[in-house]
C-alpha positions in Angstrom: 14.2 -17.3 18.8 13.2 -20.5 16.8 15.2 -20.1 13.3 13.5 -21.4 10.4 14.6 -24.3 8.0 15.1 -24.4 4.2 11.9 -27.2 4.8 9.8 -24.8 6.7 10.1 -22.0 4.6 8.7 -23.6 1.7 5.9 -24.6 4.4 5.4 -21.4 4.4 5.2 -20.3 1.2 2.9 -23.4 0.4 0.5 -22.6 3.6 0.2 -18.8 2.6 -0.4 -19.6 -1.1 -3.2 -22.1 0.3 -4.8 -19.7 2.8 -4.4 -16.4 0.1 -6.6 -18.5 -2.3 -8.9 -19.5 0.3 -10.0 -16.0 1.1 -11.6 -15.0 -2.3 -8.3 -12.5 -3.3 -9.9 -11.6 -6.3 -13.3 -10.6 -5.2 -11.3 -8.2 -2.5 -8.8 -7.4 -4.7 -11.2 -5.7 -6.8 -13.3 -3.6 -4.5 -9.9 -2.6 -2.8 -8.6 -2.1 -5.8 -11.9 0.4 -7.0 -11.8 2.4 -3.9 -7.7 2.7 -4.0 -8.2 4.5 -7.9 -10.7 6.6 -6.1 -8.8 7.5 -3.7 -5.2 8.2 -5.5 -5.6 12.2 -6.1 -6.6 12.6 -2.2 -3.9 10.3 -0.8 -1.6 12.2 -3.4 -2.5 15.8 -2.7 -2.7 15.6 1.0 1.3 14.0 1.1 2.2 16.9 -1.3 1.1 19.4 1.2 2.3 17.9 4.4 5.9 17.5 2.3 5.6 20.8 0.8 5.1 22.2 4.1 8.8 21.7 4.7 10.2 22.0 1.0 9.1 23.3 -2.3 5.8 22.8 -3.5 6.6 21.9 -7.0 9.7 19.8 -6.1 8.0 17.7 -4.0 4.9 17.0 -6.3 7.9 16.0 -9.0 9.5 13.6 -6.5 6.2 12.3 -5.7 5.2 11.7 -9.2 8.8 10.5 -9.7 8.5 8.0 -7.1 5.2 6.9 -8.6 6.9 6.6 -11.9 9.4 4.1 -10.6 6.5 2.3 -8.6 3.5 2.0 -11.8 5.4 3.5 -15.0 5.1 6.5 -16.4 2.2 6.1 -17.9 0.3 5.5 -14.4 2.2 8.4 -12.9 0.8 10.6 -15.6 -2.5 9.6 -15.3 -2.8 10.4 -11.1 -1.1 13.5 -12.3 -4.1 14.5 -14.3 -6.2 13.3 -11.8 -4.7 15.4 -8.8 -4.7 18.6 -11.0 -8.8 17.5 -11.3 -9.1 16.8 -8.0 -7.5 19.7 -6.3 -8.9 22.1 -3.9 -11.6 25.1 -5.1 -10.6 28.3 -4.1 -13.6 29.9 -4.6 -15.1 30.4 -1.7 -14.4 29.6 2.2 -17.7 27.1 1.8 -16.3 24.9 -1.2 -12.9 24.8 0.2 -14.3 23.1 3.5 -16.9 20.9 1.3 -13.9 19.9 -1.3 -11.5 19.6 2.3 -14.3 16.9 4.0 -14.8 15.2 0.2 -11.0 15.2 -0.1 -10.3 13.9 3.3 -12.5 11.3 2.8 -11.7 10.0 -0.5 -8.0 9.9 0.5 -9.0 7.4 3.5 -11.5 4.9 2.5 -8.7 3.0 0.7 -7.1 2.3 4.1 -10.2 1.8 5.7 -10.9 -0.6 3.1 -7.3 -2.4 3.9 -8.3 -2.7 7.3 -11.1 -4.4 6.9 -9.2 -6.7 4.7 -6.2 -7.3 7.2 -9.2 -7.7 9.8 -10.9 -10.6 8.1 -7.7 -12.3 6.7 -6.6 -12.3 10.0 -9.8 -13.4 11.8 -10.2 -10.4 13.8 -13.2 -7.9 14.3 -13.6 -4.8 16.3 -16.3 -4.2 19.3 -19.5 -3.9 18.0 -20.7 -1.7 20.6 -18.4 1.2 19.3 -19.1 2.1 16.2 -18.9 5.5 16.0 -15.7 6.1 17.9 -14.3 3.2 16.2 -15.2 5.2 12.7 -13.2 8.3 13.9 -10.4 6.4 15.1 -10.2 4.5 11.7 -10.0 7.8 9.4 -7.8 9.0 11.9 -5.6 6.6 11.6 -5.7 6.7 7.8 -5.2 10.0 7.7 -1.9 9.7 9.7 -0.8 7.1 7.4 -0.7 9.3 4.4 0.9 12.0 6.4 3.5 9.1 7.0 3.9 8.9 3.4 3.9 12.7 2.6 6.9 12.6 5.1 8.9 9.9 3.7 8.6 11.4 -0.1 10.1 14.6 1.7 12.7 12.2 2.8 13.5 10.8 -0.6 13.8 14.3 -1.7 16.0 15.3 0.8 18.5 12.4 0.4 18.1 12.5 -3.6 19.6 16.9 -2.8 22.2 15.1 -0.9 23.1 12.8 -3.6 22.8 15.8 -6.1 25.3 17.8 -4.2 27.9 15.0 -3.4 27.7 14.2 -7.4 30.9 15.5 -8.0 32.5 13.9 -5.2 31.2 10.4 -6.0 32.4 11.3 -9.6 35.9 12.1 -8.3 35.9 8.6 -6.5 34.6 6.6 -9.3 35.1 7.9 -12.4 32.8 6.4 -15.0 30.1 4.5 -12.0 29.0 7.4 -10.4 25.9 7.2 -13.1 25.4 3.8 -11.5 25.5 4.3 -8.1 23.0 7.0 -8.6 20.6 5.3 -9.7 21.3 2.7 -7.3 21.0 4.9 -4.9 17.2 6.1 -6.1 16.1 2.5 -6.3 17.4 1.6 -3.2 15.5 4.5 -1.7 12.3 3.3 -3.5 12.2 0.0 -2.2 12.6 1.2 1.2 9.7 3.4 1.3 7.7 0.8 -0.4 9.0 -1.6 2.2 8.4 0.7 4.9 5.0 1.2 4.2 3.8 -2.5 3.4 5.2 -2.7 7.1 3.4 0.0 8.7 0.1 -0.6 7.0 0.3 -4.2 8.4 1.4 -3.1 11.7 -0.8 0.0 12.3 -4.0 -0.6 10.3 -5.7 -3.8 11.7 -6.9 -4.3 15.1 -4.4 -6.8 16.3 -1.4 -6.8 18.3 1.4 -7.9 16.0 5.4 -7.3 16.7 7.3 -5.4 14.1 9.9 -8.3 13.4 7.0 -10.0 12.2 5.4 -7.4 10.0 9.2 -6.6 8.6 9.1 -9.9 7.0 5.9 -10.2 6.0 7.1 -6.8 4.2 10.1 -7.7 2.5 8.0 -10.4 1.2 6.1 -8.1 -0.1 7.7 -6.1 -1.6 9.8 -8.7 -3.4 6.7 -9.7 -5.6 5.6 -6.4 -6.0 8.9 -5.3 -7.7 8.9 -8.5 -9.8 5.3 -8.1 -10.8 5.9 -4.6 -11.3 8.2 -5.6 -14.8 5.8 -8.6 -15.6 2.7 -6.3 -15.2 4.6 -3.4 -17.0 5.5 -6.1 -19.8 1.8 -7.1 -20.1 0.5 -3.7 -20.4 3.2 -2.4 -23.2 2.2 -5.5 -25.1 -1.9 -5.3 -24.4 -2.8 -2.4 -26.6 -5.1 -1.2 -24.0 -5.4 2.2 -25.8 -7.4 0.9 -28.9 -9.7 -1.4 -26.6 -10.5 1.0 -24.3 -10.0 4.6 -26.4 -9.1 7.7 -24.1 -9.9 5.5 -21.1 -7.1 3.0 -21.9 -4.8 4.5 -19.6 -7.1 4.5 -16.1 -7.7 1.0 -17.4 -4.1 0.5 -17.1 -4.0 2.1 -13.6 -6.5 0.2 -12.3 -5.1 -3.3 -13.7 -2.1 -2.3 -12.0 -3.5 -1.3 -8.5 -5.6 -4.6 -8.8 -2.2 -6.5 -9.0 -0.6 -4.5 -6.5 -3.6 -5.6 -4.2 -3.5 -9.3 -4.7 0.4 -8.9 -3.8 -0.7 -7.1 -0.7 -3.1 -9.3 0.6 -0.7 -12.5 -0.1 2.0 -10.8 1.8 -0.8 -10.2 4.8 -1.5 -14.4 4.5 2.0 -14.6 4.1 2.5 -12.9 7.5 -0.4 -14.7 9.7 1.2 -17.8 8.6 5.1 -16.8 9.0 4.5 -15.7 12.2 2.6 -19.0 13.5 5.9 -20.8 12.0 7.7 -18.5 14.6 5.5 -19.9 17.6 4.2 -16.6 17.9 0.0 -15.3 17.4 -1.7 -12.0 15.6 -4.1 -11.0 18.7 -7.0 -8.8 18.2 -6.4 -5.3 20.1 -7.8 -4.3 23.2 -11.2 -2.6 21.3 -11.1 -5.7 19.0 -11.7 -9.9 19.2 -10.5 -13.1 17.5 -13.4 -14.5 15.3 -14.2 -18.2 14.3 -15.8 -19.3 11.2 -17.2 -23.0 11.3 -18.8 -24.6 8.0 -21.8 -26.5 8.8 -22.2 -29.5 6.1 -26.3 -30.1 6.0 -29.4 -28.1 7.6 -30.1 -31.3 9.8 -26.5 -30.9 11.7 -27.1 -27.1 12.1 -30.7 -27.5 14.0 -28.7 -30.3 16.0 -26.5 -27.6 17.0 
């Protein structure tokens, strides 16, 4: 295995910086970054169910609110809060409950179709033409399972924060005045593995490339490094940006969305970030079996292109 050097990590950093910029991060950072608000109540109600399948409704939408609260602030958890009570299921009839089950379904996905197609074209892949349909089903599919994935691992959290509950006393007995402190080690430690875990998979089973999980695992914890330190900075911007009397009662999906927007430049850096680490390794991100590589060639002048 070909072990890096202090040298070529900064290669790295410099060659993922230079590609991330290259890519127009802003302009997809802001479409993502629409669809992803959109999206939020769907992606959130359909991991409460699959959790609260297994445990407690209402315990599981506070962990997942919780865990959202770490992630954005409490001011962004309480706004998808509001949104997933707006956005929940009618139970009028059988019809509206399949029509607000297909709207739902779809709103929940888009955003991770929309990360595909981002991983696709940072990564100079593109699927088959000739399959489009198939290749649509497969997509929301896949999406679909991916916020299942995440309804599962916020049951997870909630399981090991009951274990942590119920061994309270024990880890007081053992440590008198820390047990506060491991706590809430504990909880953040837990946070940063989910978010981890699902930068990884996202890069891993999204796109249509073949790409080993040692490589995605680092592009993760890359990830998720600058998320948490942009989380503070962003959080610091936002408490100081008086967003509330620019923007009036919409001040705080403002806030949302400036944060998502962040959070999707710091995704799609870590995605550059994982092209070009794993090229440093002497390895390649190839397209799937349904999928192929793609080249894109600047041509300087009209006269060289009818050359061509």
């Amino acid at each position: 295995m070909k072990t890096l050097s202090l040298k070529n990590w900064l290669k790295v950093f410099r060659d993922s910086f230079k590609k991330f910029f290259s890519e127009n991060p802003f302009k997809h950072s802001a479409s993502i970054a629409y669809f992803t608000v959109i999206s939020l109540p769907g992606i959130a109600i359909i991991s409460v169910l699959v959790a609260g399948s297994f445990y407690e409704y209402d315990a599981v939408r506070e962990e997942l609110i919780k865990q959202i609260s770490l992630l954005m602030g409490q001011n962004s958890a309480d706004q998808i809060e509001e949104l997933m009570g707006k956005a929940y299921l009618s139970s009028e009839s059988l019809v509206m409950k399949i029509v607000g089950g297909a709207i739902l379904f779809i709103s929940a996905t888009t955003v991770f179709v929309s990360l595909q197609d981002s991983l696709n074209n940072i990564w100079k892949i593109r699927p088959k033409p000739n399959k489009e349909i198939l290749k649509f089903i497969i997509n929301r599919l896949l999406s679909l399972a991916m916020i299942v994935s995440i309804g599962f691992l916020v049951l997870v959290s909630l399981m090991i924060d009951t274990v942590i509950a119920i061994l309270n006393q024990t880890i007081s007995g053992y440590f008198n005045g820390f047990s506060y402190y491991i706590i809430v080690i504990a909880n953040i430690a837990i946070s940063l593995f989910i978010i981890t875990f699902i930068f990884a998979a996202i890069y891993k089973i999204l796109p249509d490339a073949q790409i080993k999980w040692k490589d995605v695992w680092m592009g993760a914890i890359v990830t998720t490094v600058f998320f948490v330190a942009g989380k503070y900075l962003i959080g610091y911007y936002l408490s100081k940006s008086n967003l509330g009397d620019a923007y009036g009662a919409a001040g705080s999906l403002v806030a949302l969305l400036a944060w998502v927007y962040y959070s999707v430049l710091i995704f799609l850096f870590g995605a550059n970030f994982t092209m070009v680490y794993t090229r440093y390794k002497g390895r390649r991100i190839r397209p799937s079996k349904g999928a192929v590589k793609i080249k894109i060639q600047e041509i300087e002048s009209e006269t060289e292109e009818v050359n061509q």
